[in-house]
N, C-alpha and C positions, 0 to 999 in steps of 0.2 A: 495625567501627563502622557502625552502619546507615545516616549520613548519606554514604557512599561510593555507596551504593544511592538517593543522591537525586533521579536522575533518574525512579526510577518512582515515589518518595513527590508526587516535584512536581504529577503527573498532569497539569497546567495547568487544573485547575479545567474547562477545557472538556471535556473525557473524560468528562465526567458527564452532565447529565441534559440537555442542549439537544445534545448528541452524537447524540442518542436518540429524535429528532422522530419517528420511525416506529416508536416502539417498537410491541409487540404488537398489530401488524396483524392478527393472526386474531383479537384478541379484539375488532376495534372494531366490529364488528354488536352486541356487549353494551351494555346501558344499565343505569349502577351507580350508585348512589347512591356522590357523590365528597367528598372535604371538606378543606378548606385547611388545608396545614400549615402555613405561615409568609407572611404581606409583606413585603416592601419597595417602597419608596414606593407605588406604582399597582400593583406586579406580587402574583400570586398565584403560589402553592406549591402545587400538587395532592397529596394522597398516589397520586393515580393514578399521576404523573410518575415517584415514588419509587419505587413498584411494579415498574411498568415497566420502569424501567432497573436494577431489580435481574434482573427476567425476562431480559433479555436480557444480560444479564451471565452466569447462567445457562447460556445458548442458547448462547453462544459459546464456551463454557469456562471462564469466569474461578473463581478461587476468589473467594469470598462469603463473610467474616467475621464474624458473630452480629450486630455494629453496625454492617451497612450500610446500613441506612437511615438511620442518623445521617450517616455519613460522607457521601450522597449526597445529603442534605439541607444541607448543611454548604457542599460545591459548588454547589448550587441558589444558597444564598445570595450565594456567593462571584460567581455570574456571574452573578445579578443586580444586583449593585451595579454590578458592572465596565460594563455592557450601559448601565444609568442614567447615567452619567460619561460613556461614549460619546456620549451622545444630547447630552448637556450639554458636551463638547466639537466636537461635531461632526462626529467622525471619518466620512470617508465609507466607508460598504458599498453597493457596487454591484448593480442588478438582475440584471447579468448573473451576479454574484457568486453569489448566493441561488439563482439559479436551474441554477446547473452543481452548487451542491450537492445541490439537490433532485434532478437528475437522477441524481449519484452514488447518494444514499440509495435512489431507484427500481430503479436496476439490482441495488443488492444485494440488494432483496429478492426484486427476479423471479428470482434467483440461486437464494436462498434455497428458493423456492416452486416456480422451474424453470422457469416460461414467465408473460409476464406477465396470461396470461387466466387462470392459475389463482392469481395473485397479486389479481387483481381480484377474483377467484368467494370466495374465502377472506374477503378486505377488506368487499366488496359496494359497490366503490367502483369508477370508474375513476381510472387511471394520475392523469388531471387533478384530479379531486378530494382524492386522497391528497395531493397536494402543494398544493392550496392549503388545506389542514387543516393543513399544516405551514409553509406558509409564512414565518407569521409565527414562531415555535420557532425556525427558522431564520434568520432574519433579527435578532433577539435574540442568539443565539449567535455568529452572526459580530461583531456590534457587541461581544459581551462581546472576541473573539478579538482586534480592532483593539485594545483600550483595553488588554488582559494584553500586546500586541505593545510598545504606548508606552511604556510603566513598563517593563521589560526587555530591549525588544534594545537599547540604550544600556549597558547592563552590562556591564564588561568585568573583568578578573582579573589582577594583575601578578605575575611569577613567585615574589614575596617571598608574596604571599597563599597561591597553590601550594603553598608550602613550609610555609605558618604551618598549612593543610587538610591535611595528610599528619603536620603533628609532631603534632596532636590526635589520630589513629587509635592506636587502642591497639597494641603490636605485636604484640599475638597474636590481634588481631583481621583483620590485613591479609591479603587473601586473595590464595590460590595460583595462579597462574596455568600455564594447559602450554605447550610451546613453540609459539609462533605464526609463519609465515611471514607475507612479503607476496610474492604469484607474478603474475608476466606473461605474457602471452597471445598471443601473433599468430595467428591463425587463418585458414585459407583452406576454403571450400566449393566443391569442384571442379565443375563443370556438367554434366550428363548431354549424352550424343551428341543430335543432329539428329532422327536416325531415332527414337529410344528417346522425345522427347519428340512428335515425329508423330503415333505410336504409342498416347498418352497420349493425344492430343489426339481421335485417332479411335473409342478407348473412351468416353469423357465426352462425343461426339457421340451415341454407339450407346446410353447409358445414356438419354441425353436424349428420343431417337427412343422408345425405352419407355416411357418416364413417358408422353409426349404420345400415344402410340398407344392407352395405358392398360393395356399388357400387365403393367405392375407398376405399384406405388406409390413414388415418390419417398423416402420412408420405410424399404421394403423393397430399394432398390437402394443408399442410402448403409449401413444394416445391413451389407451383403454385399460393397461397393466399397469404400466408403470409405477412408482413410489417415488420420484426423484423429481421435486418440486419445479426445479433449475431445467430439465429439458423434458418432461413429459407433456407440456406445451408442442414440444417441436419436435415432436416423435423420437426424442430419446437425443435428438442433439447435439454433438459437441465439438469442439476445433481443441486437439490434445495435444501439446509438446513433451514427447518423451524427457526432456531432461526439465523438466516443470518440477520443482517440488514439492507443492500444493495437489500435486495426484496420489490415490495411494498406490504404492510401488507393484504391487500384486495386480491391482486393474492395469497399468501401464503391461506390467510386465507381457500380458494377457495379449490387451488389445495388439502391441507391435509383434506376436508370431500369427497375425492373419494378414491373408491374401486379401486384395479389394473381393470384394461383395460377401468372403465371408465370415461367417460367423461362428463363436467361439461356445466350448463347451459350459456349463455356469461356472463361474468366477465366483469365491468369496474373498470378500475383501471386509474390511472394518465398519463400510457404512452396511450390509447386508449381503445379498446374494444376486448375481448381473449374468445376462448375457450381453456380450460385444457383436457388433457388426462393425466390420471395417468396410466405410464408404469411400474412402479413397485417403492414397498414403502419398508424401511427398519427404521422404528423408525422415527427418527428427520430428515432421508435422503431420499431423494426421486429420481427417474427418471423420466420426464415427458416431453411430449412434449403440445407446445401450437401454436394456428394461432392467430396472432396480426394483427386487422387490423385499420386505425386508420382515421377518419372521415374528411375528407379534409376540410379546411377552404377557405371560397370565399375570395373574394376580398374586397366586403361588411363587412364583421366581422374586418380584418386587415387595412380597415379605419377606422372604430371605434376605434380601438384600438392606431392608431397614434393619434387619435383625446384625446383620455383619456390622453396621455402623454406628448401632446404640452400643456395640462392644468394642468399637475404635473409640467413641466420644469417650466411654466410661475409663477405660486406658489414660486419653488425655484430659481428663477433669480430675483421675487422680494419680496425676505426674508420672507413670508410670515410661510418658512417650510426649513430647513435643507435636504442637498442632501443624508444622511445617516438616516434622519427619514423618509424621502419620499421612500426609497428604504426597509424599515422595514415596509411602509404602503402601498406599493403599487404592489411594486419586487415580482414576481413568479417563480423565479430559487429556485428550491428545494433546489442546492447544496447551492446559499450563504445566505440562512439561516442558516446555522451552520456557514460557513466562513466568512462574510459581505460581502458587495456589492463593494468591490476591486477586481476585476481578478487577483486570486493566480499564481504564478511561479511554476514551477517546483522544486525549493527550499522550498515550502511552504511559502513562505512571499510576500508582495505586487508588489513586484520590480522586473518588468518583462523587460527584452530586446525588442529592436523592434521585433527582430527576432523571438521570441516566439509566439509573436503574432499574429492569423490570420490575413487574407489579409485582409477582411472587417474591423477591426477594426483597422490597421496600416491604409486604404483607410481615415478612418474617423479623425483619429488623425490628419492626415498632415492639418486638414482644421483648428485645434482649437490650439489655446494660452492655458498654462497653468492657470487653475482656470474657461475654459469653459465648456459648455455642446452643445454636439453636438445635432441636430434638431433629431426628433425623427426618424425612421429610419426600414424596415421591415429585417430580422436576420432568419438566422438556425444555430441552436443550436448545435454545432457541434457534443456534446454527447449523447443527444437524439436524435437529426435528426428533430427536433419539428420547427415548422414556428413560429416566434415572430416577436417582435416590441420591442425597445428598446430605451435608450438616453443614453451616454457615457460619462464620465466627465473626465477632465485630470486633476486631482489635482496635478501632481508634472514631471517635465522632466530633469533630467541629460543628460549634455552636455559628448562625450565621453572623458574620462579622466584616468590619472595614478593614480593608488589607493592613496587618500589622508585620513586624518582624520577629515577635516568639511566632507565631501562628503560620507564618506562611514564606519563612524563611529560604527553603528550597525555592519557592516560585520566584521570590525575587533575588537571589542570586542567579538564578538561569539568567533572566530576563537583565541584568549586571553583565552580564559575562559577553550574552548576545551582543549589546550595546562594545564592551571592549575589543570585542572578534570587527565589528564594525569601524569603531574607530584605527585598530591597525592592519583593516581592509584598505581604508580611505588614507591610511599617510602610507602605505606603501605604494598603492596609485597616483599619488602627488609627487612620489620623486622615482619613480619608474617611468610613470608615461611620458615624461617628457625625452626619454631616448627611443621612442618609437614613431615616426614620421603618424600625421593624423592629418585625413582631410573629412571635412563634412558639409553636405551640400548646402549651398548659401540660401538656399529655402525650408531649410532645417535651423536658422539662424534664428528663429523666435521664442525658442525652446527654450525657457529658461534654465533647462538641468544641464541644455549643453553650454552654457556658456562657460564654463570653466574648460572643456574640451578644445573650444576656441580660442581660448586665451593658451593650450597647454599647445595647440597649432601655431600659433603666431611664435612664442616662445623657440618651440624648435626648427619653426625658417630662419628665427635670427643666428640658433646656434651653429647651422651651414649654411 
């Protein structure tokens, strides 16, 4: 039944074309003659918009269906009215709001392009101008985002309705599912010796002494030193926004007290030990390149560290401590401090496939019963690249199976609820949009998503 699939049908209308305020930057040095697909009230429709965010649909990968422009015209409309009702109720969207987007949509694209002067060179714009060309796109879209928030997160789903969303799937339509675990984590990253990070610290002085003597280039000694997978390709690399929180706060803090061209005494920070160059600063944005190098841990420290955790395991095997408070007192994964000590899916929830999972930890699984913990164990962290020691707990395993309702009950009340947020998406669009004046170009008339826009058009010429 495809309405099981309804959380990607729903797209939230905002996924579409005010998603897309920077669409095709390389092409905006072009001047094209443009022409309006649709109104509503004051607002225009460009085919340019259309264009574009099919291009970048494109760009990114999506599959593109022969009537996407209908479909993304259809959206255009959908969060234009939404954004109109905003203004008319109120809702507040804040500056600072508008403008952390705008900063996001910038960094993707200096991502995209690789540094932000060659994002500018492409644009023929600076950083500043881009964004206030988009400004208001954005600031629209969010007001659409507030007014699609009011109408639906009030939705809520009772288990009778659950039940009533599951008897309508056909049964040979209900899909297979493979066996899914939920797995726990405790982790420890042992610390390298004294001497060994000294050591470290007096190469990335000796590196530094280079650059500034001029014997090499800053470029050519992170190529050759570096540790830092993500830009030792591109001689240390990077486009940083001070108020990014995905930076850790000590390198930030670092790189923004240098002057362009120089460089910083060594830095530690959490992933290892750094020197910064500051290649050029623009406000809150910067370009810099840095050498990460990162203190190797013996073998020595990494028994210690099994050794700490065969006496956290032995604690919670005999109840002395909870596997979810030993992992809040003990666990050193940054990331599941904010998410707990369950390895998230790609969904975001606890319930991963086998297939998701690295090797090393499907390796370990196959030896434990559900409600075990695997012996402690040494691990590389696959997003840092960091050497650990761990223990792994299987708290729950599904046998592979046809979607049922004991088994898989959270999945389809989401996928219920999705469906209810839609449906009182769509009856508040049936008796809203017809107090907003709507035109749509008579060669957009074969569309069949828009013909209810056209009928919701005629309806309100009759009514003035």
């Amino acid at each position: 039944m495809a309405t099981f699939h309804f959380m990607q049908k729903l797209l939230f209308v905002l996924c579409g074309i005010f998603a897309l305020s920077f669409s095709s930057v390389a092409q905006s040095k072009k001047i094209v003659a443009d022409k309006i697909l649709a109104v509503v009230g004051d607002k225009i429709i460009l085919q340019s918009d259309i264009e574009n965010a099919i291009k970048d649909a494109v760009r990114n990968g999506g599959t593109v269906p022969d009537n996407a422009d209908c479909s993304i015209l259809e959206q255009a409309l959908i969060s234009k009215v939404l954004m109109l009702q905003a203004l008319k109720d109120s809702l507040p969207v804040t500056e600072e709001e508008i403008e952390s987007e705008l900063d996001n949509r910038i960094r993707y694209y200096m991502s995209q392009f690789g540094s932000q002067a060659e994002l500018e060179r492409v644009a023929g714009k600076t950083v500043y101008q881009l964004k206030d060309d988009s400004r208001e796109s954005v600031r629209e879209r969010k007001l659409a985002e507030a007014m699609q928030k009011k109408i639906v997160d009030i939705i809520n789903v009772t288990p009778t309705e659950v039940k009533a969303y599951f008897d309508r799937i056909p049964k040979d339509s209900l899909p297979f599912f493979e066996s899914e675990v939920e797995v726990g984590q405790i982790a420890l990253y042992p610390k390298a010796s004294r001497d060994l990070e000294q050591f470290m610290i007096s190469e990335l002085t000796h590196y530094k002494q280079e650059v500034e003597s001029k014997h090499s280039t800053f470029d050519q000694v992170a190529r050759l030193y570096s540790e830092d997978p993500g830009s030792k390709d591109k001689g240390g690399l990077y486009e940083i926004d001070r108020n990014e929180k995905n930076w850790d706060p000590d390198f930030i803090r670092a790189a923004f007290r240098l002057k362009d061209g120089e460089i910083s005494p060594v830095v530690k920070t959490k992933f290892g030990y750094h020197i910064i160059q500051m290649v050029q600063r623009n406000g809150d944005l910067a370009t810099i390149r840095h050498i990460l190098r990162i203190p190797p841990v013996t073998d020595a420290e990494m028994t210690q560290g099994l050794s700490k955790l065969d006496s956290v395991r032995s604690k919670i095997i005999a109840g002395t401590m909870d596997f979810n408070g030993a992992a809040f007192k003990y666990g050193e994964d940054e990331e599941q401090k904010y998410t707990g000590p369950y390895i998230m899916s790609a969904d975001g929830d606890t319930y991963n496939r086998i297939d998701e999972l690295d090797k090393d930890v499907v390796a370990v699984l196959s030896k434990l019963k559900v409600g075990e913990y695997s012996q402690p164990s040494v691990f590389t962290n696959e997003r840092t690249g960091k050497k650990g020691v761990r223990i792994l707990y299987l708290k729950t395993r599904s046998e592979p199976h046809r979607m049922n309702l004991r088994d898989d009950y959270n999945k389809i009340k989401q996928a219920a609820l999705e469906e209810k947020k839609y449906q009182s998406l769509e009856k508040w669009l049936t008796s809203h949009v017809p107090n907003y004046y709507i035109m749509i170009d008579p060669d957009k008339a074969n569309c069949q998503q828009l013909q209810k826009w056209t009928n919701i058009q005629k309806t309100y010429a009759s009514k003035n």
